[in-house]
C-alpha positions in Angstrom: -12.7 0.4 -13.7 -13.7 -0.2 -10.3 -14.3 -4.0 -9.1 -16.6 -5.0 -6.1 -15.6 -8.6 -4.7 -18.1 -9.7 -2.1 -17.8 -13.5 -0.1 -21.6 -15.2 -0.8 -23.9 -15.4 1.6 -25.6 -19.1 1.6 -28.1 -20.1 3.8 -29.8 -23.8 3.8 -32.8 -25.9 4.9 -34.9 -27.3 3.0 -33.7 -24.9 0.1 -30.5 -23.0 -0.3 -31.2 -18.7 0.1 -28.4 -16.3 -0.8 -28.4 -13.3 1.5 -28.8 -10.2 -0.6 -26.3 -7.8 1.2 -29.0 -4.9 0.8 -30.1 -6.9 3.4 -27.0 -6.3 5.8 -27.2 -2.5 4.5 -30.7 -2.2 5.7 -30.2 -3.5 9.4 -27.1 -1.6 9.8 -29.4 1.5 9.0 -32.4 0.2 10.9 -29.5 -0.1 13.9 -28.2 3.4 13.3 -31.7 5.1 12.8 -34.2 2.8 14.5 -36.8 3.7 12.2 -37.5 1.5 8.8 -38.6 4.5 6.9 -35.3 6.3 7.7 -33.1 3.1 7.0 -34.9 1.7 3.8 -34.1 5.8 2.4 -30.0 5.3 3.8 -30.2 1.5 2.1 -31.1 2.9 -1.1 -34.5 1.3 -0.8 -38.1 1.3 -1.0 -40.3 1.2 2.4 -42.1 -1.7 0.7 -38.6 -3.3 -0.4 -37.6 -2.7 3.1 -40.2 -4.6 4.7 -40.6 -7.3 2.1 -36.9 -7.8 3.1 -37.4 -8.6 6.4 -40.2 -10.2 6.2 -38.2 -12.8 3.8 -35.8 -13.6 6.0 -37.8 -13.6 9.1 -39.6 -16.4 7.8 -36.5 -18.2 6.0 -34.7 -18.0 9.6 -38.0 -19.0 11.5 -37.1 -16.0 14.1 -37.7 -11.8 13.6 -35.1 -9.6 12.7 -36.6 -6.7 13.7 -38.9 -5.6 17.1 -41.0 -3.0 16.3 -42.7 -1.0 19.6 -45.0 1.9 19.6 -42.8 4.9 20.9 -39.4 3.1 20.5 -39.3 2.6 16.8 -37.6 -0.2 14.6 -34.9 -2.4 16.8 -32.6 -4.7 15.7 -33.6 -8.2 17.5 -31.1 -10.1 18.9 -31.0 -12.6 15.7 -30.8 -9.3 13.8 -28.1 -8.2 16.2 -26.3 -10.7 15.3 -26.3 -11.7 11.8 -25.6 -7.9 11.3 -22.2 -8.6 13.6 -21.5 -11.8 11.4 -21.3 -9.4 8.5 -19.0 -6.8 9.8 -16.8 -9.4 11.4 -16.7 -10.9 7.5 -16.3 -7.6 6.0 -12.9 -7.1 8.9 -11.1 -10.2 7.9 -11.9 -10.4 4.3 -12.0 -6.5 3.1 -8.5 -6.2 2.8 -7.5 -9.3 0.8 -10.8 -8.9 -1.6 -9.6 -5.4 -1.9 -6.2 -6.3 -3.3 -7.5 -8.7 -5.5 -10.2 -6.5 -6.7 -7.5 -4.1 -7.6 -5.2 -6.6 -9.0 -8.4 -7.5 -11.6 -9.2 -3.8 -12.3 -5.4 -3.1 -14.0 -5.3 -6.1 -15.4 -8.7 -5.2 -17.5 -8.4 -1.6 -17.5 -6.3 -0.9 -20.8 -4.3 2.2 -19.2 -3.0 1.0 -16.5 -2.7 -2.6 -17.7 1.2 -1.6 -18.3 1.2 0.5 -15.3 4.7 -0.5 -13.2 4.0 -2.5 -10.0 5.1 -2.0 -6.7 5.1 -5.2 -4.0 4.0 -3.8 -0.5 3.7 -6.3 2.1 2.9 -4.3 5.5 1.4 -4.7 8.8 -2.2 -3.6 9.1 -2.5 0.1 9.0 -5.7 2.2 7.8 -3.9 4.5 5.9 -2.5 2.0 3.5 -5.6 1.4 1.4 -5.8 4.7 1.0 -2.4 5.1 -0.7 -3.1 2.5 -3.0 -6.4 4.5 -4.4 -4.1 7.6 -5.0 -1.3 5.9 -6.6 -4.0 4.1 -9.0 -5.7 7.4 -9.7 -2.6 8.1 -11.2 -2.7 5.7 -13.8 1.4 5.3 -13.3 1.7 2.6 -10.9 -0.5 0.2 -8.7 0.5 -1.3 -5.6 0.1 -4.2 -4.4 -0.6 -4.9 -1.1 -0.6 -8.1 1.1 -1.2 -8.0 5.4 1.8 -9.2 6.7 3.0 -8.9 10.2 6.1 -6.3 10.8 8.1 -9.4 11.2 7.4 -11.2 8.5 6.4 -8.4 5.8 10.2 -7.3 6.3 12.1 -10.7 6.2 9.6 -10.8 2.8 11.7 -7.5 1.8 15.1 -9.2 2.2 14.4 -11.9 0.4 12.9 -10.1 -2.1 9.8 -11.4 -2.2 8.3 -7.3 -1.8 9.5 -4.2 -3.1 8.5 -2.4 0.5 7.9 -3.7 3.8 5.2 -1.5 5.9 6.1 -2.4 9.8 5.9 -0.3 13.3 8.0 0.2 16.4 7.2 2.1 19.8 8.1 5.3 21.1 10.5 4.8 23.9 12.2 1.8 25.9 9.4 -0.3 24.4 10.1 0.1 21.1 13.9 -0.9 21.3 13.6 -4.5 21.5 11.4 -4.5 18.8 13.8 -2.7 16.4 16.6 -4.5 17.1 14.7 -7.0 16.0 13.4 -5.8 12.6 17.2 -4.3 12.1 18.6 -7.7 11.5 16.2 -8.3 9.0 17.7 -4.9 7.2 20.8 -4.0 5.8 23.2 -1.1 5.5 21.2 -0.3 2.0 18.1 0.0 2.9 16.2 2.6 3.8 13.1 3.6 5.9 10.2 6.2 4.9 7.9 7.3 7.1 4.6 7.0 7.0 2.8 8.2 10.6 2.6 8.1 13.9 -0.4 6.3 15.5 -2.1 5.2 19.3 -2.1 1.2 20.4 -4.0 0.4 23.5 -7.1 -1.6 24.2 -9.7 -1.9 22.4 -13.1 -2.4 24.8 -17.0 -2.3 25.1 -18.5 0.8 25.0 -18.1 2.8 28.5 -15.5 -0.1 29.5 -17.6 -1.6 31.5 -14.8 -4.2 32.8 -12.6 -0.7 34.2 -9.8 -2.1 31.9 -6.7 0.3 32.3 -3.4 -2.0 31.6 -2.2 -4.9 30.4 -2.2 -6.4 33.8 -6.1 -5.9 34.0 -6.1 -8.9 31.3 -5.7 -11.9 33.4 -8.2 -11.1 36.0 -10.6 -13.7 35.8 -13.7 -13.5 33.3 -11.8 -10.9 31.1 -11.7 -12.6 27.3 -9.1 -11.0 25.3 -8.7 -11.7 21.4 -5.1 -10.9 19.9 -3.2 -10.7 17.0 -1.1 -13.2 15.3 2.2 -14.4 15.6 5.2 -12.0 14.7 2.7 -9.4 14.2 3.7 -6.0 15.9 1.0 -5.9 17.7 1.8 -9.3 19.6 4.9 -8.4 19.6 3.8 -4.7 21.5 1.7 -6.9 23.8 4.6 -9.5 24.5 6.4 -6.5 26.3 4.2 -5.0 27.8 3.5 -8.3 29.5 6.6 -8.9 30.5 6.9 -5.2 31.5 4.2 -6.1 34.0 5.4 -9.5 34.7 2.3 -11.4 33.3 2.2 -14.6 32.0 1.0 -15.0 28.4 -0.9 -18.3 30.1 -2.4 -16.4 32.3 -4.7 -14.5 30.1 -8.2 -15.6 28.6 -8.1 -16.2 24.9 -4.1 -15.4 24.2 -4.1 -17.7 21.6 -7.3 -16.5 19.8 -5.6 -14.7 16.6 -6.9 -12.4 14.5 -5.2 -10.7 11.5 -5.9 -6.9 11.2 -6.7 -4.6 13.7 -10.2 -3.9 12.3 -10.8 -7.8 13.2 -10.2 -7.5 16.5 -12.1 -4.6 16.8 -15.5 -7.0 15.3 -14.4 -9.8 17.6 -14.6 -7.1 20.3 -17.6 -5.8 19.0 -19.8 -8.7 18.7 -19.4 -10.0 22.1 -16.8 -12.3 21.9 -14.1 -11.1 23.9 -13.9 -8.1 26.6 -10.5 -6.6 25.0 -8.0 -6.6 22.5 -4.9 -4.5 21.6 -4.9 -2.5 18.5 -5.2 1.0 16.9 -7.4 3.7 18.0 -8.9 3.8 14.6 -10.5 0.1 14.5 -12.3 1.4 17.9 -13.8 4.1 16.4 -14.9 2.3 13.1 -16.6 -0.3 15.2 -18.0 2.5 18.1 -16.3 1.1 20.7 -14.0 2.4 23.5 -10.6 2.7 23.7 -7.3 2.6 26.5 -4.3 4.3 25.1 -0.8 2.3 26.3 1.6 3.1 23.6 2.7 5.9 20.9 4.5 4.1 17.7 6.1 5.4 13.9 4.9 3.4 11.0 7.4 3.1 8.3 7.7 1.2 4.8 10.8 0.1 4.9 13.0 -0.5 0.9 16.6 -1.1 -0.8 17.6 2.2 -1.7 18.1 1.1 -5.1 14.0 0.8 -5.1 13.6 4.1 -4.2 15.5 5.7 -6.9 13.2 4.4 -9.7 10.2 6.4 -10.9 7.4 4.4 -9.7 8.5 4.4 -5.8 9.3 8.5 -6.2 6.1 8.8 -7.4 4.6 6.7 -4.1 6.9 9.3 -1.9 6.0 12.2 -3.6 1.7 11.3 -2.8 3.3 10.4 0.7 4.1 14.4 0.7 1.3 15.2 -0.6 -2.0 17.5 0.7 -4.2 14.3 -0.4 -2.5 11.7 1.6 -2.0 14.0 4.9 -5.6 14.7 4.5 -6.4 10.9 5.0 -3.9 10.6 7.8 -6.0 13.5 9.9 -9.0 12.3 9.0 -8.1 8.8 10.9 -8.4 9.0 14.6 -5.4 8.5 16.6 -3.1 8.7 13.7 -0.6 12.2 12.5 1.3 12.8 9.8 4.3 13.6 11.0 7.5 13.4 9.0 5.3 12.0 6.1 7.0 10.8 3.0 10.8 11.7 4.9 13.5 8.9 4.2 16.1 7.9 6.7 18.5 6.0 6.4 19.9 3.2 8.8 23.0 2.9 11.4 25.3 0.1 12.0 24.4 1.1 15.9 21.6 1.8 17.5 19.3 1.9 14.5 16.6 3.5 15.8 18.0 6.3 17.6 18.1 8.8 14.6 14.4 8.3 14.4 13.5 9.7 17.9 
């Protein structure tokens, strides 16, 4: 049983409209296409339903949604522009929790899996992770579930047993060794690390970067608006030292405080005009069409108590981690590699990380 959880769309005046989301389907088409004909066939529409549409809302909003030109087509106005950016900055921040809950509802109704053992992930925001929670469920033998955490907090979470694995990344290099000394004191001798991938971070921008952003230290120039990520997040935590790699101050930088949760946030932030940059993953650029800086190579790895490991649901987990299916997704994301994919290390009393070079 698959379950589709949406937020509602309410819209008041003098009476109260709900935005049909066929709506937001069609002007993302009419914005891909630029012609109505073409986007009311990708919407799963009528022409007529098309235009009735925007006609409806056109008049409910008082302004067009649409510019239509002889020789230029259909165009998204700038009121089209953007409510049609308000829905995929909703659809960043809320996927992933309406996601989990969705699939929290599905096994409870669905009589197969209703028994179905359950495995706790809480994990920093990675692309590949809702992926692995459709394969395990296609299994019927065990469902994951999965709450956004950042690194820092998603493995104190594991040591206090609050999650069954912990889903956090560290940096190739010099970088990345502050940052895992870190996350080792939130592990112990017992626990163990399985990889996941290997993945880009850099800055996420306008198309054709049109501020010439190359480096962290390009932030705090004046006008440049950047969006981060939140509090113990890797992420922040990536952008912390490359700041102080540079010898920036955090104060000196245009929206350092503005937080967002997942990468795919930032990249709508980004996208809908509201800041010049943010850091993040290569994939939330290209899901959103916009440009990307590479600054840093980094390992993503859930992190369990070997005692987890060694019951049947979390060898099944590795054993789709190993599998043709799961690398598949891992290529198909840009910037990300399977590399040593479903592989589980374990930890030293020294140097923690240097096994894992």
């Amino acid at each position: 049983m698959k379950i589709d959880l949406r937020p509602v769309w309410r819209f008041g005046r003098d009476k109260e409209r709900e935005l049909d989301y066929t709506a937001l389907a069609l002007l993302e088409a009419i914005e891909e296409t630029g012609k109505l004909t073409q986007a009311a066939r990708a919407a799963g529409i009528s022409h007529r339903h098309a235009w009735n549409l925007i006609e409806g809302w056109t008049e409910f909003l008082g302004a067009p949604l649409v510019v239509i030109e002889r020789g230029r087509g259909t165009q998204l106005s700038e009121l089209g522009a953007k409510l049609l950016w308000a829905g995929r900055r909703a659809k960043a921040r809320l996927d992933p929790e309406l996601e989990n809950l969705a699939a929290e509802l599905a096994d409870s109704l669905h009589g197969q899996k209703a028994h179905a053992p359950v495995l706790r992930i809480h994990a920093s925001h990675d692309f590949t992770l809702p992926h692995l929670r459709r394969l395990a469920g296609d299994t019927h033998k065990v469902s994951l579930d999965l709450r956004y955490r950042g690194s820092a907090e998603a493995l104190i979470s594991l040591r206090k047993g609050s999650c069954d694995l912990a889903g956090f990344h560290v940096s190739d290099g010099p970088l990345g060794n502050a940052a895992a000394e870190r996350y080792a004191q939130a592990l112990g001798d017992a626990h163990r690390l399985v990889w996941i991938a290997t993945r880009v971070q850099g800055l996420i921008v306008a198309p054709g970067n049109p501020g010439a952003l190359r480096q962290v230290r390009d932030l705090a120039r004046p006008g440049i608006r950047f969006v981060n990520r939140q509090r113990d997040s890797g992420t922040r935590i990536l952008l912390d030292q490359l700041l102080a790699s540079a010898g920036i101050e955090a104060a000196a930088i245009d929206g350092y405080e503005t937080e967002e949760h997942t990468h795919a946030a930032v990249a709508a932030f980004v996208a809908g005009g509201m800041a010049d940059a943010g850091l993040g993953i290569e994939a939330a650029a290209v899901q959103f069409a916009l440009g990307f800086v590479p600054l840093a190579n980094e390992r993503y790895y859930l992190a369990a108590h070997k005692d987890t490991l060694e019951k049947p649901e979390a060898k099944l987990l590795v054993g789709l981690l190993r599998g043709d299916a799961f690398h598949d997704v891992v290529t198909e994301l840009h910037g990300e590699r399977a590399h040593r994919t479903g592989e589980i290390s374990a930890l030293r009393d020294t140097a923690p990380w240097n096994e894992l070079t």
